[in-house]
C-alpha positions in Angstrom: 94.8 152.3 79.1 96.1 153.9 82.5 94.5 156.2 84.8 95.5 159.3 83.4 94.0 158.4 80.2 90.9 157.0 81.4 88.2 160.1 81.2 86.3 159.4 84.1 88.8 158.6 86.6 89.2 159.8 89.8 86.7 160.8 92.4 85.1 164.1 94.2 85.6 163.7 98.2 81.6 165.0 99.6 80.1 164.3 96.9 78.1 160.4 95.9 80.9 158.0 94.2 80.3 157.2 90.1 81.0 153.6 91.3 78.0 153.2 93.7 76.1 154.5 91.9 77.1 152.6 88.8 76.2 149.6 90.9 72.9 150.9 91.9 71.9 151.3 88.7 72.8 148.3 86.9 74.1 145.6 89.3 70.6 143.5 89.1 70.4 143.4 85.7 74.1 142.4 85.5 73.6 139.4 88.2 70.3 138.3 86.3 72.4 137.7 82.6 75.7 135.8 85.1 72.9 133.7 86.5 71.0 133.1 83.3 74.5 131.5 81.8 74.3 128.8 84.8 77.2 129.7 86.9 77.5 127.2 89.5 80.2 125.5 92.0 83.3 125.2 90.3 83.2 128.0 87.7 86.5 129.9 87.1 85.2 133.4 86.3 87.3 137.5 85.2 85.6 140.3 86.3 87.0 142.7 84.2 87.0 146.5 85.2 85.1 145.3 88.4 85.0 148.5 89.9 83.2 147.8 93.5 83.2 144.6 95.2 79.4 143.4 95.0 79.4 141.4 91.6 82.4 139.4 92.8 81.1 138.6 95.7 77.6 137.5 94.1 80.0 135.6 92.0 82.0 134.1 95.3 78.9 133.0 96.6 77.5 130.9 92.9 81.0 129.5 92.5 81.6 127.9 96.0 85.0 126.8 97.6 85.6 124.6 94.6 85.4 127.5 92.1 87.8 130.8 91.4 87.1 134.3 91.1 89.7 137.0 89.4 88.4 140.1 90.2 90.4 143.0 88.1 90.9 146.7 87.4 93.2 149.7 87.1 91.9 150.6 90.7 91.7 148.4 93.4 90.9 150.0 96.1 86.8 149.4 96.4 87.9 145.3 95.4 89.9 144.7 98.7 86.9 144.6 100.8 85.7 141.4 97.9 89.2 139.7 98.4 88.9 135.8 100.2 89.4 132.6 100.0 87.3 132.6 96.8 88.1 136.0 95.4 91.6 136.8 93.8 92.1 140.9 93.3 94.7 142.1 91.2 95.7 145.3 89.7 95.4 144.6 85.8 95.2 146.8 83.1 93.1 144.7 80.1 95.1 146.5 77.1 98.5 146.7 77.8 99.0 143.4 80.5 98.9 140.2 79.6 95.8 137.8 80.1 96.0 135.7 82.9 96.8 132.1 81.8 93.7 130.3 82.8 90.7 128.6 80.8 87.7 130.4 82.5 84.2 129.1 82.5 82.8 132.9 82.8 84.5 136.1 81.3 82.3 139.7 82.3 83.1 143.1 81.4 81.0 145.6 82.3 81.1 149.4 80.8 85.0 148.8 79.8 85.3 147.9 76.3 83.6 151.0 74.7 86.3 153.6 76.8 88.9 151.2 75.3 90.7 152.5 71.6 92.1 149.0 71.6 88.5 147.6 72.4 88.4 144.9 69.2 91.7 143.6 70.7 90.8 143.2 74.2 87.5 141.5 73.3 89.3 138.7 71.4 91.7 138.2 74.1 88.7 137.9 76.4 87.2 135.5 74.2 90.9 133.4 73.9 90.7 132.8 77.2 88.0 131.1 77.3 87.5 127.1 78.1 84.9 125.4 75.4 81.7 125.9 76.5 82.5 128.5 78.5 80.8 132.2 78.1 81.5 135.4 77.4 79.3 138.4 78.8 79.8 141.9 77.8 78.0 144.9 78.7 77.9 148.2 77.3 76.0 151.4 76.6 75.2 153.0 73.7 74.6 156.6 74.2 73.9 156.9 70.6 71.2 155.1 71.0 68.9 157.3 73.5 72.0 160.9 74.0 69.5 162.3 76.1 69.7 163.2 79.8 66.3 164.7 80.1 63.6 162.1 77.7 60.9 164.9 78.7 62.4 168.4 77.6 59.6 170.5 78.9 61.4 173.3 80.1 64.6 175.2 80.7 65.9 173.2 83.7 65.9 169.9 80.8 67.3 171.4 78.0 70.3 172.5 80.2 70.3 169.3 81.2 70.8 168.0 77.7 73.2 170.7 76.9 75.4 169.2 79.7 74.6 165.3 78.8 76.2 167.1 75.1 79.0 168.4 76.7 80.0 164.9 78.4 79.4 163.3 74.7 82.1 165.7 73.1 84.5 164.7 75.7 83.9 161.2 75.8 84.5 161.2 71.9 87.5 162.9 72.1 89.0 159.7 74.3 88.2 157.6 72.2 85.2 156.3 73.4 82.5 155.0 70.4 78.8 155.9 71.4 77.7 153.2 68.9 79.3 150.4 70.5 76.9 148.7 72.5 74.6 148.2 69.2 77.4 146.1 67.4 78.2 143.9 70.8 76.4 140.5 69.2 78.1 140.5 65.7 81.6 141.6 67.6 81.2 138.0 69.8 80.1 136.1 66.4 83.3 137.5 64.8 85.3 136.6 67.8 84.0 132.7 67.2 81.4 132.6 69.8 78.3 130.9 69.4 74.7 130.8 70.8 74.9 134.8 70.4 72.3 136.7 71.8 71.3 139.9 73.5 69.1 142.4 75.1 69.0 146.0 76.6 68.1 147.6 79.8 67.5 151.7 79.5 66.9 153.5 83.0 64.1 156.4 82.3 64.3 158.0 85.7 65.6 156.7 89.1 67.5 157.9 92.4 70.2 156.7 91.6 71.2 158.3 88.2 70.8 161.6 90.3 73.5 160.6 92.3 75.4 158.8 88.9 75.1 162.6 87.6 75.9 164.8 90.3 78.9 162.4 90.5 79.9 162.8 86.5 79.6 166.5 86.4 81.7 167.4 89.5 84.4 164.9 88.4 84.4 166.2 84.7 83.8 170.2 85.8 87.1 171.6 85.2 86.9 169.6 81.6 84.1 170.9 80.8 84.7 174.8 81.7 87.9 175.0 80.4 86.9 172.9 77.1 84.7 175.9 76.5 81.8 173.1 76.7 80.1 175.1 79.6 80.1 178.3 81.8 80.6 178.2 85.1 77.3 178.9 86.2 75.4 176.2 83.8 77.4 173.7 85.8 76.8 174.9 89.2 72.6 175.6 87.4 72.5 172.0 86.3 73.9 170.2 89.8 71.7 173.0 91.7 68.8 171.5 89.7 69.6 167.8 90.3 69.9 168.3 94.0 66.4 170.3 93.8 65.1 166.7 92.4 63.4 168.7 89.5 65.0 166.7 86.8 63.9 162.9 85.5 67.6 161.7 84.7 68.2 159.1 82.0 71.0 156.9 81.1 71.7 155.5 77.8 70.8 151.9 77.6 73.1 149.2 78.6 73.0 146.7 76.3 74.4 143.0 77.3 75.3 140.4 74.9 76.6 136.8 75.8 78.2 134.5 74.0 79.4 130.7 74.2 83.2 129.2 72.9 82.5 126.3 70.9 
């Protein structure tokens, strides 16, 4: 999966960066699962899709001089700032390059396998490259869970709001993307021979950051949503005129995060 075919590539110069925001969001609840697996001094870990540089550092710092960390996406240009002595970044793209030829005590993925088509594959090869005993830690959301934007729809300024969130659904499908995924994360690691299976979910109801996760989503995925006949002009520009007003309590589907060990 390139660039061009990822949907939510690219970003809006002025306006709050998807990645940050991302990381906002969900980076504590990420670092609490790496930690509750025991990472510690030595540990070769993948961060797959890393996106920004914070969770490889946070890894950097658990795995020490003695330990590894190969930090990976289709865009590195928010990882150079994680590179060091510690910290390998390469330019990688999980479906079509080959896995890197290493047993790792610690494989993460984080929001990558459900925009994948080839998503069964890559988690298997994720799992192959494990050491035994080490663990595998995917996380993923399930908008089919909770498809909502706006949990409260009170008034006119939500149900646009969920019209949007709609709109961004319909395109998402259309590449691919499976809004059940998350829900089938734990029987998907049993199948790929991991054991010790388990998982749990985290679902944000309303904070400052998925204002900025929006505003961020929309202006990136405008023309697509205009031209797709999804939207008018003027719901888009309604809807971000909204969320800068702060009137809206923004949702996000949960992430759901499921671990498992290699025999």
């Amino acid at each position: 999966m390139d660039k061009d075919s990822y949907l939510l590539a690219g970003h809006a110069p002025g306006h709050p960066d998807r990645h940050a925001a991302l990381s906002a969001i969900f980076d504590w609840w990420t670092l609490r699962h790496l930690d509750a697996v025991g990472i510690g001094p030595g540990w070769r870990c993948w961060e797959v899709g890393a996106g920004g540089p914070m969770v490889a550092r946070w890894l950097a710092g658990r795995v020490g001089p003695t330990g590894h960390v190969l930090a990976t996406d289709l865009d590195v240009s928010r990882l150079v700032e994680a590179a060091g002595p510690a910290v390998e970044v390469r330019r990688h793209d999980v479906v079509s390059d080959p896995v890197p030829p290493a047993a790792f005590d610690l494989v993460h993925a984080r929001l990558v396998l459900v925009h994948l088509p080839a998503r069964e594959r890559v988690l298997r090869s994720l799992a192959g490259v494990l050491r035994p005993g080490g663990w595998l830690v995917i996380e993923d959301a399930d908008p089919g869970l909770q498809p909502l934007a706006c949990l409260d729809g009170h008034g006119p300024e939500e149900a646009l709001a969920n019209k949007v969130r709609s709109a961004f659904r319909v395109l998402l499908t259309g590449r691919g993307v499976d809004l059940g995924y998350g829900r089938t994360l734990p029987r998907r690691l049993r199948e790929a021979g991991l054991t010790d299976v388990a998982a749990d979910a985290y679902f944000p109801v309303t904070l400052p950051a998925c204002a900025e996760l929006e505003v961020a989503t929309v202006t990136v995925l405008r023309d697509q949503l205009v031209t797709g006949g999804h939207l008018a002009v003027e719901e888009v520009e309604r809807h971000l005129g909204n969320v800068a007003a702060g009137r809206l309590d923004l949702a996000q589907p949960p992430l759901i995060s499921a671990w498992g060990r290699r025999p």
